[in-house]
N, C-alpha and C positions, 0 to 999 in steps of 0.2 A: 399446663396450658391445654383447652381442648384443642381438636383437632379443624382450626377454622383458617379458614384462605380465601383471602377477599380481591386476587388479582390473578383473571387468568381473562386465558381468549380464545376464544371458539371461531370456525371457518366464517362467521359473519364476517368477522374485521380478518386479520390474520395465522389465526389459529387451525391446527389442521383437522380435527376433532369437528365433529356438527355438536352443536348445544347441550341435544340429549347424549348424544356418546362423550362429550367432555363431562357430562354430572354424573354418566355410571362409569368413570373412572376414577371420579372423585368418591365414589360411593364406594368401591374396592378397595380404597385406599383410609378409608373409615375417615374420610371428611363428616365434620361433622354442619356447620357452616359455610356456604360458599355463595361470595357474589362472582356473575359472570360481569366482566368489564372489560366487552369490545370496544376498538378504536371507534369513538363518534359514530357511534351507531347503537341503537338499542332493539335491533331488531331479533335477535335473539332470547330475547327474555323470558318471553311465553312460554317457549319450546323448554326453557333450563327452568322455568318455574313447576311446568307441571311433571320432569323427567326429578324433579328434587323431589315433587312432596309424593311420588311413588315411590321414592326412596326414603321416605323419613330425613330427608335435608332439608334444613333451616337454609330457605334462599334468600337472599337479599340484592334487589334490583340497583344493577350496579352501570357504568360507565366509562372508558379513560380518554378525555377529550383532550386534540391536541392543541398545544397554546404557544405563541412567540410571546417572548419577553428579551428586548435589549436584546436581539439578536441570536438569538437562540432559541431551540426548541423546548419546549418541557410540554412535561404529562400531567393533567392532573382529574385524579381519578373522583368520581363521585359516587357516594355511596349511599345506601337507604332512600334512593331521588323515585320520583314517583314518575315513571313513563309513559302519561299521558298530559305532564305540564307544558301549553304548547310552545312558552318559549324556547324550553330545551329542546323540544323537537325542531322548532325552527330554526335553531341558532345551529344545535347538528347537521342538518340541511346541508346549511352555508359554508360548515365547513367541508360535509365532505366536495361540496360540490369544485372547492380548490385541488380535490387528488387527482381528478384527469390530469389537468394542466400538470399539475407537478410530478405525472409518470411521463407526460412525455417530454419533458423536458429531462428526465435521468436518460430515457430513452436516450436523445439529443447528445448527451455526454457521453454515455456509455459508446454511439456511433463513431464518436471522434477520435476515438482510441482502438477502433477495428473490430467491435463487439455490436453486430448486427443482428435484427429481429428480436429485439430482448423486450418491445412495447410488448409484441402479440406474445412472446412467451410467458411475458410477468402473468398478462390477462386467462392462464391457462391452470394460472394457480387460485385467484381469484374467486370467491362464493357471489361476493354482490359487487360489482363492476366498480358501483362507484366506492367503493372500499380500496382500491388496491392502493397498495402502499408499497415502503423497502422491503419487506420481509415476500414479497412475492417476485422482486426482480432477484433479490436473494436466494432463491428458492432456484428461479431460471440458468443463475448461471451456475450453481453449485451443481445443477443438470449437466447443462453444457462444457462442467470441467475445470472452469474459470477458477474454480476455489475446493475444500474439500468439505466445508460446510459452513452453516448461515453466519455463523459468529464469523469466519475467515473471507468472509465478503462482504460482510460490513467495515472490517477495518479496513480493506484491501481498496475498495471501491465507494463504500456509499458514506462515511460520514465528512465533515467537514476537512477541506484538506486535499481529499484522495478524488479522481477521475469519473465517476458518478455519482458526486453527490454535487444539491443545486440547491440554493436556497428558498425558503418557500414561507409566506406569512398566515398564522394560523390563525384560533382566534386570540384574542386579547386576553389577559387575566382576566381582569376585572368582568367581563361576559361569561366566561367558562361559570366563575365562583357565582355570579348571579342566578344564571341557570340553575345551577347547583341548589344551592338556598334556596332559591325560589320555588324551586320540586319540592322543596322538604327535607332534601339530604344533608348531606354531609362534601365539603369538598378535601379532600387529601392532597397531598404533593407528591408524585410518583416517585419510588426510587430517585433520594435526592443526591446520594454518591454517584448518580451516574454523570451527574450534570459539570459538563468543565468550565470551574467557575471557581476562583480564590473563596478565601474566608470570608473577608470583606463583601464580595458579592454574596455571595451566598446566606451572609446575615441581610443583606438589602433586601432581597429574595424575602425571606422569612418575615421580615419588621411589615415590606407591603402584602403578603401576602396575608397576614394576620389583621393588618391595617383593612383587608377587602371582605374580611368574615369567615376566612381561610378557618378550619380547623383543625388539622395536625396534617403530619407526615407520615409515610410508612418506612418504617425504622425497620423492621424483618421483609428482605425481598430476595430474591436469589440472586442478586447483583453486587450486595452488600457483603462486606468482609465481618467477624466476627466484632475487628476494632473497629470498623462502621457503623455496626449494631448498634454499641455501646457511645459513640461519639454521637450517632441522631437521639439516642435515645436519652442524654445529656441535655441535647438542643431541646427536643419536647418537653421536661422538665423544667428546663432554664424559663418556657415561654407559657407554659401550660396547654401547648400542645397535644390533643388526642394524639393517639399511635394507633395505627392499623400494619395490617403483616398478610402477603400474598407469594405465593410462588411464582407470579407472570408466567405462567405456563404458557407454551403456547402449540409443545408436538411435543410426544416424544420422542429424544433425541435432539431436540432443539432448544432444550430449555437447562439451565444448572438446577433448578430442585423439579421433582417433580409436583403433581396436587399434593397440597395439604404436608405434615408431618414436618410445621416449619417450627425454625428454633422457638426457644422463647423469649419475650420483651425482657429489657436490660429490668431491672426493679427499680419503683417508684412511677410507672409510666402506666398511665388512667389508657386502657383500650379505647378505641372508638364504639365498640356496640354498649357498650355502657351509657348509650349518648342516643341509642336509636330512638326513632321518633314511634314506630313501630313496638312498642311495649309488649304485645306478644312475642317478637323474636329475640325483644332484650332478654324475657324471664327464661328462651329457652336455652339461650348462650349462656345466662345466668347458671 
């Protein structure tokens, strides 16, 4: 398998890395392929398009917009999207425009529990304001001690359950995959192991998401167990689901794989760049 990673994040959205210094790490690391896929935002792209093609990377304009479905969050990445289609642009807009509210309101939780000034510390982590998300209050109190690093304050604190976290409504499937398709890309389903959801849900997941023009999953993530691998990589088979495969890098030190140098797809499972719309970057993955 070459060396291609379709999931990472630069300090636009929450990654620590600027654009161009996440592509010449990836570049070190003999990436050969890489979409940048910030959180609901594309502003990055420029910058990691033109730090790729001085490095001879095949880049692909990427995405991971956040979505509520039945109560729950999920990611779903878009890939090969053209980033000046303006519904995407405006439909990202919209969402980030819901992450003020929803920092201070972790804010809000986190005070009730005796963890003060942690809005103005998240925003110290911050590249574009209205970006800020968990991985920057994360970031705050792993500073202030709270925890000893990002993974040990998301359990600790920010996911469902635990004393800063708040729930928050994203966009809708059905809008994220429109956007999607309607740039010309590709829509993926983030890291679907992460999502806490029985069998049963999780084929309902899959039936509508495919039922919206969905097309595949990423079956290689750093989130994913080796027998994860192989169990999405089933599901994609079972459904004719494309597979794509990213590290979600996001720091180093904050991430389980670093760029690039990810396992390889279970056998039988059609890649996603075999799909690009982009026929130059298909022959060069080719």
């Amino acid at each position: 398998m070459l060396n291609i990673d379709l999931h990472c994040h630069s300090s636009i959205s929450d990654g620590v890395l600027a654009p161009a210094q996440l592509v010449e790490r990836a570049a070190q690391r003999g990436v050969e392929t890489l979409a940048l896929t910030d959180h609901d935002d594309i502003a990055g792209l420029t910058e990691a398009r033109q730090a790729a093609a001085a490095k001879s990377i095949t880049f692909i304009n990427g995405v991971e917009i956040s979505v509520s479905w039945r109560g729950r969050t999920l990611h779903i990445v878009g890939l090969d999207i053209d980033p000046d289609y303006a519904p995407l642009v405006e439909g990202l807009a919209k969402v980030r425009a819901g992450r003020a509210q929803r920092a201070r309101n972790i804010a809000a939780e986190l005070e009730k529990i005796g963890i003060h000034g942690s809005l103005e510390g998240a925003y110290t982590f911050v590249g574009i304001r209205s970006l800020i998300g968990r991985t920057h209050f994360a970031r705050f109190l792993v500073e202030q001690g709270y925890a000893k690093d990002v993974k040990s304050v998301f359990k600790k604190y920010l996911v469902k359950g635990k004393p800063g976290y708040t729930p928050h409504e994203w966009a809708s499937l059905s809008d994220a995959i429109d956007w999607i398709r309607g740039s010309g890309g590709h829509a993926i389903i983030a890291h679907p192991g992460r999502y806490d959801m029985g069998k049963n849900v999780l084929n309902d997941l899959f039936d509508e998401f495919s039922a919206l023009g969905g097309s595949g999953i990423e079956v290689v993530t750093s989130s994913h167990t080796p027998d994860q691998i192989q169990h999405f990589g089933r599901h994609a088979q079972e459904r004719n689901f494309l597979v794509s495969c990213g590290s979600d890098f996001h720091g180093p030190g904050e991430s389980h794989f670093d760029l690039g140098q990810l396992p390889e797809f279970p056998y039988g499972c059609t890649p996603i760049w075999q799909h690009w719309k982009n026929t130059a970057s298909a022959e060069l993955i080719e």
